[in-house]
C-alpha positions, -999 to 999 in steps of 0.1 A, spaced: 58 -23 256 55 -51 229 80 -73 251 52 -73 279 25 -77 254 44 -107 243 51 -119 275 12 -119 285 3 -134 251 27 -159 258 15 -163 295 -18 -167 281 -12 -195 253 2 -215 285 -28 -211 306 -53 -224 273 -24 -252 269 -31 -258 306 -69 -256 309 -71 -282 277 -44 -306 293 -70 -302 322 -100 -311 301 -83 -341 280 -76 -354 318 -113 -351 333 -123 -364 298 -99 -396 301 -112 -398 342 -149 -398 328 -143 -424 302 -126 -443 329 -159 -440 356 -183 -444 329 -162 -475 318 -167 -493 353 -199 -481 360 -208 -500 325 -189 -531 337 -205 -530 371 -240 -528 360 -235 -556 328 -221 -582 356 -248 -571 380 -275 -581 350 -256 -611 339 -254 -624 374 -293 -619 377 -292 -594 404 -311 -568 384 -327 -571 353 -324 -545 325 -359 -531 331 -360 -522 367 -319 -506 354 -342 -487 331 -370 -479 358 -347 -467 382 -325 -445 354 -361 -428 342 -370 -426 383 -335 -407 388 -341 -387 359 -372 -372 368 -359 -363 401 -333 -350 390 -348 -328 366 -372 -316 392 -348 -303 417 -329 -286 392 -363 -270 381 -368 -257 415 -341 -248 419 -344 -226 390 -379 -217 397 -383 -215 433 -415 -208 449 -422 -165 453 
């Protein structure tokens, strides 16, 4: 009995080693979009085709819609 309690201990230490490799990868993919997405917007303000307010409007505009679908969505209508 212990071997198979060692072998699913064992099994399970891989599968946490495996969902944190996971993690560490989405978390190096997400610095990697966020990254470009930075780059992308600072040439697009440089290059005066936005300005750094109506990137602010728009963020606070996305935000609020945003946050109201997910409120319906958590409240929807009786």
């Amino acid at each position: 009995m212990k071997t198979k309690t060692r072998t699913n201990s064992a099994s399970s230490s891989w599968e946490q080693v495996q969902l944190v490799a996971k993690l560490a990868d989405l978390k190096e993919e997400h610095y990697r979009t966020v990254l470009t997405l930075s780059a992308m917007l600072e040439l697009l303000v440089d290059k005066n085709v936005i300005t750094r307010d109506e990137l602010n409007a728009k963020a606070e505009q996305l935000d609020a819609e945003m946050e109201s679908l997910i409120s319906a969505s958590l409240h929807p209508m009786p």
